[in-house]
Every structure is written in structure tokens, then in C-alpha cells.
C-alpha atoms as one frame of an Amber mdcrd trajectory, in Angstrom:
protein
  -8.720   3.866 -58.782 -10.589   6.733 -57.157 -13.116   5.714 -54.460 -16.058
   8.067 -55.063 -19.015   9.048 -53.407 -21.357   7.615 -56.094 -19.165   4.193
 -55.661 -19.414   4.454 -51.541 -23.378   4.797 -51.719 -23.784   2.010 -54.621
 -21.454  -0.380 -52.204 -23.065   0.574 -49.113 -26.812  -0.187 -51.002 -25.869
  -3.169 -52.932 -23.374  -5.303 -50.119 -26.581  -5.425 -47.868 -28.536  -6.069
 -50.371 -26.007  -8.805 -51.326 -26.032  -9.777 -47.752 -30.085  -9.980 -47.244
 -30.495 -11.919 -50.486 -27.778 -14.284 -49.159 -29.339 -14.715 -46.018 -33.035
 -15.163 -47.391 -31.571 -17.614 -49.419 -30.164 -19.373 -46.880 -32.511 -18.926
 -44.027 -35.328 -19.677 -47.249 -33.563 -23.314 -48.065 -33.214 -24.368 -44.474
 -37.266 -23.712 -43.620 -38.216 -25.083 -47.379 -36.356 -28.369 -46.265 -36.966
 -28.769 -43.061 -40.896 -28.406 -44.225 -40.787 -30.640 -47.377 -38.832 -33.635
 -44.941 -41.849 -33.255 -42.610 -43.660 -33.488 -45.783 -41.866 -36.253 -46.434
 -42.280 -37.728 -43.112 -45.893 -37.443 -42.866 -46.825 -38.922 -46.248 -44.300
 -41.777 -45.673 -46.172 -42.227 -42.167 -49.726 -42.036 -43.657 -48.724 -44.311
 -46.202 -47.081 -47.123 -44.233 -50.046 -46.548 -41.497 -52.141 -47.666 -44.573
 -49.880 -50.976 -45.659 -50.448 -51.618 -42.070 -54.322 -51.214 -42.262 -54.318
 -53.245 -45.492 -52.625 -55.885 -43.963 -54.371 -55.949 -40.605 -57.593 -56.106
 -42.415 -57.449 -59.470 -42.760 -58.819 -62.054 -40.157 -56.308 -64.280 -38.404
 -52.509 -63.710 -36.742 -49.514 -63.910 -38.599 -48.017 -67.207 -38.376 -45.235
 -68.469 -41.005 -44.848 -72.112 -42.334 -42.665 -74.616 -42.727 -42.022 -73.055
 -46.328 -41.456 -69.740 -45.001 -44.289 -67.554 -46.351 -45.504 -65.747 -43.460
 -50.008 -65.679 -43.891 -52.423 -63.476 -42.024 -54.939 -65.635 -41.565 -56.062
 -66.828 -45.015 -53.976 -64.461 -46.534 -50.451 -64.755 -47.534 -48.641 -61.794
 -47.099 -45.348 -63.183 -48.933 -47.553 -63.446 -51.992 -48.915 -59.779 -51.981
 -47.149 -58.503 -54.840 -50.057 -56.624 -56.227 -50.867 -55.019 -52.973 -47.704
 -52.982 -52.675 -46.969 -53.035 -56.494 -50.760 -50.966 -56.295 -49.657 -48.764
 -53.355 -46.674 -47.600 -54.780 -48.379 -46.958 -58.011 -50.714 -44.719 -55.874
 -48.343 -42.714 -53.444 -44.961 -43.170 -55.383 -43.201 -44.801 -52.502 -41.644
 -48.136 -51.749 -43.082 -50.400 -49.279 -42.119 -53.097 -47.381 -43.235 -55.714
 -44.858 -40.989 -56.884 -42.512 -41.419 -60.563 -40.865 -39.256 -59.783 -37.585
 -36.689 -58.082 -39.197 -36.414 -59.761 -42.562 -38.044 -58.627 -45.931 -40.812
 -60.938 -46.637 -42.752 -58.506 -49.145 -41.636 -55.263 -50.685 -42.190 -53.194
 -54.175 -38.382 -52.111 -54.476 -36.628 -54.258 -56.837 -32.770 -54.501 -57.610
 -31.376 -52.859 -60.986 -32.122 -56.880 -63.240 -36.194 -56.356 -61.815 -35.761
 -58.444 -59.089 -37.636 -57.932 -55.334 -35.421 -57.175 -52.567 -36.570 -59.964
 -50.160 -35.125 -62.112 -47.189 -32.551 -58.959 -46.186 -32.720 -57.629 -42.557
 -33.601 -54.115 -41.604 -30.513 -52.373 -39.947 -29.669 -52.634 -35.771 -30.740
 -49.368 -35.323 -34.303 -49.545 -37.071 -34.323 -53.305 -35.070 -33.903 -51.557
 -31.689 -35.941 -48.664 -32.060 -39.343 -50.339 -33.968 -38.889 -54.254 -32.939
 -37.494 -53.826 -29.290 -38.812 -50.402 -28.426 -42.368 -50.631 -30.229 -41.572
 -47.223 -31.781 -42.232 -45.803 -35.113 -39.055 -44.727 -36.678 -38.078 -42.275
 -39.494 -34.535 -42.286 -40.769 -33.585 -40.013 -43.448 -30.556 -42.362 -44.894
 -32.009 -45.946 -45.716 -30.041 -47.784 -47.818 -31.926 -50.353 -50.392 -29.151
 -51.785 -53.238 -27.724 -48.691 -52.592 -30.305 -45.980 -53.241 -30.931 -44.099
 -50.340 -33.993 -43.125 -49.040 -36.314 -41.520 -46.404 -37.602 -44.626 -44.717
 -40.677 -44.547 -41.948 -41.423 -47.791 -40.070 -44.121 -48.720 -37.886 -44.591
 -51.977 -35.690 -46.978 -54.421 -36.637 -48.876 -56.728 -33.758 -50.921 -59.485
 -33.292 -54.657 -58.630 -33.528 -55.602 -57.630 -30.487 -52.029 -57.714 -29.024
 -50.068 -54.875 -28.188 -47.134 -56.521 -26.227 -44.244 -57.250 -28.569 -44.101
 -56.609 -32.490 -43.783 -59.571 -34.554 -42.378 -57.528 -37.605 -43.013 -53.750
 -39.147 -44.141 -51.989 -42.113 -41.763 -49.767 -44.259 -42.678 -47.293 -46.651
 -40.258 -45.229 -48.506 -39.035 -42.027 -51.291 -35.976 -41.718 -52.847 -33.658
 -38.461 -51.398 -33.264 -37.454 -55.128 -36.562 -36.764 -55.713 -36.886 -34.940
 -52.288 -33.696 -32.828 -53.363 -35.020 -31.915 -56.705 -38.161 -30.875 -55.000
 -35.951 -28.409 -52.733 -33.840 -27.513 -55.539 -36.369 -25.728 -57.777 -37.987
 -24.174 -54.899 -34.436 -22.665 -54.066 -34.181 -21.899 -57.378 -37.408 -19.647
 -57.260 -36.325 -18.050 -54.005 -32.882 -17.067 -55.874 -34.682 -15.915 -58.905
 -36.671 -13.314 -57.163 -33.925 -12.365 -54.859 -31.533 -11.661 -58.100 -34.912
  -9.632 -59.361 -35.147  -7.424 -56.444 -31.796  -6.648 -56.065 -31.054  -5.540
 -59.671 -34.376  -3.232 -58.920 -32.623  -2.022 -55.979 -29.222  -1.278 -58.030
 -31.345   0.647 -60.568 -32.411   2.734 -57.745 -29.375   3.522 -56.264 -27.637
   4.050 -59.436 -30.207   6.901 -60.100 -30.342   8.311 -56.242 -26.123   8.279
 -56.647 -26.407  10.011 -59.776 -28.368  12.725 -58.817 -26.092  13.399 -55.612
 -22.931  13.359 -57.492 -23.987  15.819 -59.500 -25.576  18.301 -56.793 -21.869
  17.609 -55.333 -20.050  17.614 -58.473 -21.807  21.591 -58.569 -20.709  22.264
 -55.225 -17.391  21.239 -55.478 -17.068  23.278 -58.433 -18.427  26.472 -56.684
 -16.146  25.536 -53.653 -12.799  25.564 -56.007 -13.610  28.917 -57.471 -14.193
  30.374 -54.279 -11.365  28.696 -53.201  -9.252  29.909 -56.044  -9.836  33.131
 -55.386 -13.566  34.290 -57.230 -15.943  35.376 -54.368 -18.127  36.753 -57.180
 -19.481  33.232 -58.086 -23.223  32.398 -58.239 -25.170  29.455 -57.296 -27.454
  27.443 -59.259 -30.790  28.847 -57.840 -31.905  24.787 -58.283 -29.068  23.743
 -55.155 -29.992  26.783 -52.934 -33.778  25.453 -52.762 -32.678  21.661 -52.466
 -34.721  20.454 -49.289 -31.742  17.641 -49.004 -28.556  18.011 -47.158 -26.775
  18.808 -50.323 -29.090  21.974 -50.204 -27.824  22.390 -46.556 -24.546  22.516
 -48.184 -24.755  24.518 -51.116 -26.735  27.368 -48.374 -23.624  27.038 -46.119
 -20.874  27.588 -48.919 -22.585  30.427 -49.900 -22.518  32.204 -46.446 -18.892
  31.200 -46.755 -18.393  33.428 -50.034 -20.102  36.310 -47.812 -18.335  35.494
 -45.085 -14.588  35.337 -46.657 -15.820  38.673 -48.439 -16.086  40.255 -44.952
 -13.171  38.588 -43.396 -10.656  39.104 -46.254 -11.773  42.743 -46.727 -10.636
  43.082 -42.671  -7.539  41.223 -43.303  -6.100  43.786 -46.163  -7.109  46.500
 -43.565  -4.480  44.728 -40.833  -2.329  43.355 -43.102  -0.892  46.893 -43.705
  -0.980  47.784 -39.887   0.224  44.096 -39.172   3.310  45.543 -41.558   4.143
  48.421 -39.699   4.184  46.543 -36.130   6.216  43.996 -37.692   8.969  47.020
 -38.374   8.292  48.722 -34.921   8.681  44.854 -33.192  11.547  43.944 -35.508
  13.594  47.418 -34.307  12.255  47.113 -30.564  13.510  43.151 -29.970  16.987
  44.401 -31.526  17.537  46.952 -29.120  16.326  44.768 -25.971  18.744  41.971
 -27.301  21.296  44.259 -26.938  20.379  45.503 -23.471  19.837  42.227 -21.941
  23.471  41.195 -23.599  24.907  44.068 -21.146  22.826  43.040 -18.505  24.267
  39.637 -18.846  27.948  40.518 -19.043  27.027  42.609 -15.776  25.482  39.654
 -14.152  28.535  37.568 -15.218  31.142  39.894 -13.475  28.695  39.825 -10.093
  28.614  35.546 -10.417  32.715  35.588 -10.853  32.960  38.047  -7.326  30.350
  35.911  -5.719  32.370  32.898  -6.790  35.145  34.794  -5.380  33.468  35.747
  -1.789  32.561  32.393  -1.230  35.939  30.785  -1.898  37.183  33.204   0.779
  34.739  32.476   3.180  35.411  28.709   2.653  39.176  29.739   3.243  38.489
  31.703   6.649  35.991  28.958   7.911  39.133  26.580   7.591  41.386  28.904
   9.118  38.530  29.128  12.021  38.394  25.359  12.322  42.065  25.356  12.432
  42.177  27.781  15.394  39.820  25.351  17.292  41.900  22.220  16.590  44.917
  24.723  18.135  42.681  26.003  21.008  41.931  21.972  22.069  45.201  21.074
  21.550  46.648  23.932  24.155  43.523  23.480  26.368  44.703  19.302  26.887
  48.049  20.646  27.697  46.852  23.782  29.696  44.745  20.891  31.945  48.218
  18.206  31.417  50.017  21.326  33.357  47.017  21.689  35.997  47.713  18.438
  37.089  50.893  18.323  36.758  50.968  21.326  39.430  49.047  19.302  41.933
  51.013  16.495  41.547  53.937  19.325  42.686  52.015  20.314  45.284  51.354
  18.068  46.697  55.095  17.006  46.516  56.188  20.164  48.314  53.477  19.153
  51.103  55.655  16.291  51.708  58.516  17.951  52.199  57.230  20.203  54.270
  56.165  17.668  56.667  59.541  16.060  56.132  61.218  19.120  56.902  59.168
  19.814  59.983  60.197  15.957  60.965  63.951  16.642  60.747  64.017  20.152
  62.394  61.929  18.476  65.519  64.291  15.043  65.264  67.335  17.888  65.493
  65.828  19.364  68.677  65.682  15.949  70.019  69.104  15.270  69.271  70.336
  18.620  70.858  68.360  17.874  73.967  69.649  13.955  74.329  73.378  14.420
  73.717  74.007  12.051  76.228  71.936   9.310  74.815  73.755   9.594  71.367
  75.239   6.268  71.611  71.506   5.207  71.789  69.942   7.060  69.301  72.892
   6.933  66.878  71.183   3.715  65.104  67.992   5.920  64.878  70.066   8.612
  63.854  71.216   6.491  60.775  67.830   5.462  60.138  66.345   8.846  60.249
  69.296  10.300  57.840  68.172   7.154  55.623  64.769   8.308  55.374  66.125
  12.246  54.735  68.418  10.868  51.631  65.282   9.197  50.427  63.128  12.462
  50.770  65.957  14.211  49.294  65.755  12.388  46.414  61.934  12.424  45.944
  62.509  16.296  46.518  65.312  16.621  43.857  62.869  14.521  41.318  59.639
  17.022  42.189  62.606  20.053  41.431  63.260  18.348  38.245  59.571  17.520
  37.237  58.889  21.175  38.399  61.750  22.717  36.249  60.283  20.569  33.257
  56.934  21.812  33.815  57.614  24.845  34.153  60.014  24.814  30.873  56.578
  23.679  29.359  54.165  26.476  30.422  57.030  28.818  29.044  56.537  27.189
  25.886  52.936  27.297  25.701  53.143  31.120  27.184  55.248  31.630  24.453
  52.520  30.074  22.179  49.941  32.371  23.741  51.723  35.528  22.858  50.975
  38.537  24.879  48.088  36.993  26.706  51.168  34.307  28.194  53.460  36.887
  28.917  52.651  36.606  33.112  52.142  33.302  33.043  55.520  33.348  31.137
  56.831  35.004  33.835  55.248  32.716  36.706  56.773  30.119  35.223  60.397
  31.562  35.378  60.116  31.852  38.918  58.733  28.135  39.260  61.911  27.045
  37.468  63.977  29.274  39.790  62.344  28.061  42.527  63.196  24.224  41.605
  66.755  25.108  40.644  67.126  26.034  44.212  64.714  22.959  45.730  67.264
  20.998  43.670  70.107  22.272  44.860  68.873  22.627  48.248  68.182  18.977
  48.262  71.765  18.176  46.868  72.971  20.047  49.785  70.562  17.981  51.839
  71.823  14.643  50.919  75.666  16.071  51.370  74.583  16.722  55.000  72.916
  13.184  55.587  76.198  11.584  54.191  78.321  13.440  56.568  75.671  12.484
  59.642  75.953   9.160  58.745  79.416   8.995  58.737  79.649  11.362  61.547
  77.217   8.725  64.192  79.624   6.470  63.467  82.125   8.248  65.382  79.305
   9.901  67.577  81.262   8.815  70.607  84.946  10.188  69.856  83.864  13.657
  68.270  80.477  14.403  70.654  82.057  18.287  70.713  82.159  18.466  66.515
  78.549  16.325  66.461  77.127  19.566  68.496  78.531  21.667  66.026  77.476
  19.760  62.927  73.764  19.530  65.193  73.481  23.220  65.126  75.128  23.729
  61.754  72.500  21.157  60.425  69.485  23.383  62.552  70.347  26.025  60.522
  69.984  24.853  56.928  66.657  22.801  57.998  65.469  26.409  58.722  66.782
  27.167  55.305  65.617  24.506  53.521  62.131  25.361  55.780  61.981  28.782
  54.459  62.926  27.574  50.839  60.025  25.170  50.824  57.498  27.281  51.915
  58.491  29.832  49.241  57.875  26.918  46.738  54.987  26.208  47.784  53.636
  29.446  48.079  54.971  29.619  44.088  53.183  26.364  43.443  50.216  27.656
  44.931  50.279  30.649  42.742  50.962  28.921  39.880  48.531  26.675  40.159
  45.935  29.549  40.607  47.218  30.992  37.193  46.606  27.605  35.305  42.769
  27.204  36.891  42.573  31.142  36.089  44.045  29.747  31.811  41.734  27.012
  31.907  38.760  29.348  32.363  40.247  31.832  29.631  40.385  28.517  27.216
  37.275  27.622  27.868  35.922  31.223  27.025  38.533  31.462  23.743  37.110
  28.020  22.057  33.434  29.923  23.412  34.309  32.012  21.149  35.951  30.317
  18.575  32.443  28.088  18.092  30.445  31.485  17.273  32.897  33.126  15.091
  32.956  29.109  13.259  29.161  29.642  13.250  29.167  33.303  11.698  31.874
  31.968   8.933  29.294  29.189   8.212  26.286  31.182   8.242  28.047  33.766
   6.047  29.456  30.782   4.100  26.118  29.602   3.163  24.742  33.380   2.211
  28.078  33.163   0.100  27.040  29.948  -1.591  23.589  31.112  -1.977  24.264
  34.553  -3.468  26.686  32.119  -6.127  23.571  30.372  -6.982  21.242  33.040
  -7.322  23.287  34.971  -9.581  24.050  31.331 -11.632  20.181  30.923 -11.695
  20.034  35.097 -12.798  22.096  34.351 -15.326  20.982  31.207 -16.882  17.201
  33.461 -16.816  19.370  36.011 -18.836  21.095  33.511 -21.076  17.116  32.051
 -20.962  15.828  35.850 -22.176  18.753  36.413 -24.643  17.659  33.195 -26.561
  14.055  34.423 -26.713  15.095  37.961 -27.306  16.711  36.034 -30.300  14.186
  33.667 -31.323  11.271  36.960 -31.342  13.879  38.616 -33.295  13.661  35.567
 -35.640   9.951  35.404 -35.136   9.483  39.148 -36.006  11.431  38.803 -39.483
   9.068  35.615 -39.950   6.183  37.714 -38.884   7.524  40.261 -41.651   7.825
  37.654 -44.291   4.597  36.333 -43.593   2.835  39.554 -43.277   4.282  39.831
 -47.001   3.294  36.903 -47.989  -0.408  37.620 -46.707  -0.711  40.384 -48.432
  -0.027  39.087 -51.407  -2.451  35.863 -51.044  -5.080  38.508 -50.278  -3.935
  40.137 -53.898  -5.505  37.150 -55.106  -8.974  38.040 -54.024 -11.625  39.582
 -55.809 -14.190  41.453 -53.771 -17.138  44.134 -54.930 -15.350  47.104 -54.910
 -12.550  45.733 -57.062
């Protein structure tokens, strides 16, 4: 079901409506009872105030008998039937008179006609009226089960105000009370229901009258809408003072508008055609270009890709170098110390050698104290065999060393080849150390044997003395040549070390060059990767205005032929 206006406004007006009433109603029934029990109350109050004052009008205190009628002086109160038959007669209401808390006279009578008498009043009523010397209303006294709305007030002594000695009751039946309410409520809900159908009638005729104003508008809108700025307005909706005039004024500056802007859209519809063929020819042509451009960058990302590979390849190579150069500078300083060890090998037997030659002398001098000096003899040719052997050992550690720094001159290439050549001689030199030394040992043996016999062969020990002089001078002159070698060589290695330490010098800033290139290398890779992803980037938009442009030619079509549609004054 459509929702209309005229159905919004009627809800809107009547569900308040609906709402007030209910409330009034509501709000109207609470106050209407609340007053009619205080009503209620007071009446009941005046009226058992007055039982009181009927009773207490007699002379005497109440006193009951051995019978159990309960008198007020000369007056017996359990025999006042007409009293309270005449006061309920008067007011409508039952009364009672309570002896302590029993019935002793009352006008309410059971359902066969009988007086309720000789019941007790409830705890309650007992501790409010009889204990607290209160008066008391209840709205929910029970009597043979009729409820009512009871008010009780103490009743003293004459002249006594200490502690009651019973109470007066005086009561109406809720029924009538609600009946009361009821047709008031009633009233209430009568002229609610009259003022809100009055209302309805009113709406219903305010509704009416905008729908149709709006009905006219709409109507005026879907021509225009359709197409017919040439509609007219109902001079009656133009003059409205209302907000529907508001909008019947407004949609017909929108006709006058729409005439203006539609004539200037047919003017750049056609001119909107034409750039739409310029645009369409112009983005093919780009996409093309950029598509070369793209190859092009491709080509320069694949030699970039290539650059840097190489560079990667020649910083390894660079790093290898190094690992060589540290490798031949720990053996370059292995064979620097190895060289002092030799020299100071060859200082030893120097000093040995200068030993012997001055023990020789000796010998030569003290020929005729060879028989004493033959056991020193033995243990000085003892100690030459032993630095024989230590000098054959530093020949053999000198020939391996020096078969190493021919190896690692060899290594070098033409920067080795004098140290290559040093290091010939060294192993010359300690062919001939080694061989001297054999020759050394030989003589030692024989001198030994020899000072055993010192005594029988003095003439051939004088002989073998200065035959023995002469290759100590020998073996003199051969170890100062080796050490004189040694010395050199060991001048050459300090002289390598230094060249090492300026080759890996070196080395490091060529490493640092292939890395700084390196990184250029891998930077140029990414900037033409990032050029062209932009170009893919461009090609795609190049394509997607290309797309637009036939859109924008389809819909520059399609505009002009909604603006067909419309019907201005010159047409």
C-alpha cells in the first residue's frame, strides 16, 4: 500500500491526538479518584465524628454489664438500633460502634437481615485506633464480604483522653464509589472521542487541500521532466502564501532555468563531439609512442640488469684478490721470521767458528801439552760435531725456506722475479753451509780419532792442525757470506712486507670503488624498473582514456539525443 503524504499528515495529527486523549484520560481518572476517595474520606470522617457526638451526648461513662450490653450512662448503646438505622438513612453509610474491638451496635446486616454484631475489628485497625489513639481510614474493609471504605475514630471516657475504650466506624460500599468514577470517566472519554473526531475532520480537509496543490505540482514537475518546458502554472499555486507556493515558484524557475541550460548544452554538445574525435585520435597516437618508449626503457633495464651482474662479478673477483693478498702476506711475515730465526743461526756459527779457529791457535802454540789438552781436545771436537749439526739443520731449514720464497716469487710474477733470484742464492748458499758442515763433522771424526794417538803421530797432528786452520778460514769466509745473504734477504722480505701492505691498501679502495659502483649499478636497475612500471602505469591510462574517449563519444551521442527530447521557444 502506498504511504502518502495525505496519510503521513492524517497519522502524524491523529496518533497525538490519540496519544493526548489517552493521556487525559488517564491522567483525568487518576485525579477524579484520588478526589472522590478524599470525598469519600471526608464524608465517612464527618459522619462517624457525628455517631461519636451522638453517642457522647449522653451523660455518664461507658460501662458494660454482666449481660453484656455496654450503656452510656442511662443509655444503652447495644440497644441503639434506631440511631444508626436513622444515620445511615441520612448519609447512606454503615455505622458501627465498637466496644474495645468487638461490634456491639452497627446498621450493616448479613444477606438473611441480620446485624453484624459481637465480630472484632481487624489487627491492623486494633493497633492503629485502640493502641495508637489514631483515626484510621482503610480503603478495603471487609463486612460478610462486601468491601468497603471504612473510617474509624477512638471513642473515650468523658473527660478522658488517655486510652480508648472502643471506636466508631462509619462506612460506603467500593461499588458505589467505582460507579461514581466510572461515569465521570465515561464523560471525560466522551468528550475526548468528540474532540478528536473534530480534529480528524480538520486534518482530513487541511490534507486534502495539500495533496492536491502537490498532486498539481507533481504533475507540472513530470511534464517538465518529460521533456515540455512550455508548461504553465496554475496562476492559483504561483500566489499560494504556503510552502507549496514556495514550491510551485521554484519549479517554475526550474523550467526557465533548464530552458537556459539545455539551450547551452546543444551548443557544446556539438563541440563536445568534435573534441571527443580530436581526443579519441590524439590518445591513439600517444599509446603508441609511450609503447616505444617502453620497449626502449625495457632494453636499458635488461643492460642495467646486465652492468650490475658484472659489477657483482668483479667485486667477487676483488674480494678474492684480498683473501690471496692475506694469504701471501701470513706467509710473506711466516718467511720474515723464518729469516731471523736463520740469522740468528748463522750468528752462532760465527761465534762457533771464531771459537775453533782461536782453540786451533791454542793447539798450535801448546804442542807440547797435547797429552794434556787431548781430553779437551775431544771435548771441544764434541761440541764442533754438535754445532755442525745445528749448522747442517739451519742449511736445511734455509734451503726449505728459501725453496718457499721461490714459490711465492713465483706466485708474485714479475714483481718476485729478484726476490726469486735472492732466494736462489740463499739456497746456494745453504747447499754449501751444508756441505761445509758435512766436511766439518768429517774433520772432528778424524780429530777425535787422531788425539787418541796424539802422542805417536805429534808430526801428522801438526799437519792435520794446520790443514784444519785452513778450512776454519774457509768455513769463516763461507759463513760470513751467508750471513751477509741472510742479511740481504731478510732486507728484501721487510722491503715485501711493506709492498703487501701497500697492495691490500690498494686492494680495499679498488673493493670500495666496485661497491660504490655496485650500488650505482643496483640503483640505475631500480630506477629504470620503477621507469618502467610508470610506463607500464601510463600505457594503462593511455588505454583506459582511450576507453574513456570512445565512452565520452558514446555519451556525447547519447546527450545529444536526450537533448532531442527537449522543446524550447525557438523550436
Amino acid at each position: 500500500m502506498k504511504f502518502t503524504i495525505r496519510k503521513k499528515i492524517f497519522l502524524c495529527s491523529i496518533i497525538p491526538l490519540l496519544l493526548l486523549g489517552g493521556i487525559v484520560i488517564l491522567v483525568a481518572a487518576t485525579i477524579v479518584k484520588g478526589a472522590i476517595i478524599d470525598q469519600v474520606e471526608n464524608s465517612l470522617r464527618g459522619t462517624a465524628i457525628a455517631t461519636q457526638a451522638a453517642y457522647d451526648q449522653n451523660t455518664g461513662s461507658y460501662l458494660q454489664t454482666e449481660n453484656g450490653d455496654v450503656w452510656k450512662g442511662s443509655y444503652n448503646v447495644s440497644q441503639s438500633e434506631n440511631l444508626v438505622d436513622t444515620i445511615k438513612e441520612e448519609s447512606g453509610m454503615e455505622v458501627t460502634f465498637f466496644y474495645g474491638a468487638k461490634r456491639i451496635m452497627t446498621s450493616a446486616k448479613d444477606k438473611d437481615g441480620n446485624r453484624v454484631l459481637q465480630s472484632e475489628a481487624g489487627e491492623v485497625v486494633q493497633k492503629e485506633v485502640l493502641q495508637g489513639g489514631k483515626e484510621y481510614f482503610s480503603d478495603n474493609v471487609s463486612i460478610e464480604g462486601t468491601i468497603y471504605y471504612g473510617y474509624f475514630a477512638p471513642v473515650y471516657q468523658s473527660g478522658d483522653k488517655g486510652t480508648p475504650i472502643g471506636m466508631v466506624f462509619a462506612g460506603r460500599k467500593q461499588q458505589e464509589t467505582f460507579q461514581s468514577v466510572l461515569r465521570i470517566i465515561n464523560t471525560i472519554v466522551a468528550i475526548v472521542l468528540v474532540v478528536v473526531v473534530c480534529c480528524i475532520l480538520i486534518v482530513s480537509f487541511c490534507a486534502n487541500s495539500i495533496t492536491k496543490a502537490l498532486k498539481a505540482s507533481i504533475g507540472t514537475v513530470q511534464q517538465v521532466s518529460a521533456g515540455d518546458l512550455q508548461v504553465s502554472f496554475r496562476k492559483g499555486l504561483l500566489k499560494r502564501k504556503d510552502e507549496i507556493g514556495d514550491l510551485t515558484r521554484a519549479i517554475h524557475k526550474l523550467q526557465q532555468e533548464l530552458r537556459n541550460i539545455i539551450g547551452g548544452i546543444k551548443e557544446s554538445t556539438d563541440a563536445l563531439l568534435n573534441a571527443s574525435d580530436t581526443l579519441e585520435q590524439t590518445t591513439g597516437q600517444t599509446y603508441d609512442s609511450v609503447g616505444n618508449v617502453k620497449n626502449t626503457m625495457n632494453g636499458i633495464t635488461d643492460g642495467a640488469h646486465r652492468q650490475a651482474h658484472d659489477m657483482e662479478k668483479a667485486s667477487g673477483n676483488v674480494q678474492y684478490m684480498g683473501d690471496v693478498l692475506e694469504k701471501t702476506d701470513q706467509e710473506t711475515k711466516e718467511l720474515s721470521r723464518g729469516a731471523d730465526s736463520m740469522k740468528g743461526a748463522s750468528d752462532q756459527a760465527s761465534d762457533i767458528v771464531h771459537e775453533l779457529r782461536s782453540v786451533s791457535d791454542e793447539v798450535q802454540k801448546a804442542v807440547s801439552m797435547i797429552a794434556e789438552q787431548t781430553r779437551q781436545t775431544n771435548e771441544s771436537a764434541q761440541k764442533i760435531r754438535e754445532a755442525s749439526q745445528f749448522i747442517s739443520q739451519i742449511a736445511e731449514e734455509t734451503n726449505l725456506l728459501s725453496l718457499n720464497a721461490s714459490i711465492e716469487a713465483a706466485r708474485a710474477g714479475e714483481a718476485g722475479k729478484g726476490f726469486a733470484v735472492v732466494a736462489s742464492e740463499i739456497q746456494k748458499l745453504a747447499e754449501q753451509s751444508n756441505a761445509a758442515s758435512g766436511n766439518i763433522d768429517q774433520i772432528v771424526s778424524a780429530l777425535i780419532s787422531d788425539s787418541e794417538q796424539v802422542v805417536a803421530t805429534m808430526h801428522t797432528a801438526q799437519d792435520v792442525i794446520l790443514q784444519q786452520n785452513q778450512y776454519i778460514e774457509n768455513t769463516e769466509s763461507s759463513v760470513t757470506s751467508v750471513m751477509e745473504e741472510i742479511e740481504h734477504s731478510v732486507r728484501n722480505i721487510r722491503s715485501i712486507e711493506g709492498l703487501m701492505k701497500e697492495l691490500e691498501k690498494a686492494r680495499k679502495e679498488i673493493g670500495d670503488v666496485f661497491t660504490e659502483m655496485s650500488s650505482i649499478a643496483n640503483n640505475n636497475v631500480e630506477g629504470t624498473e620503477e621507469t618502467t612500471r610508470a610506463l607500464a602505469a601510463m600505457t594503462d591510462d593511455f588505454s583506459n582514456i582511450e576507453t574513456s574517449s570512445q565512452s565520452l563519444r558514446t555519451m556525447a551521442d547519447g546527450l545529444a539525443q536526450n537533448i532531442a527530447n527537449f522543446r524550447l521557444n525557438e523550436e
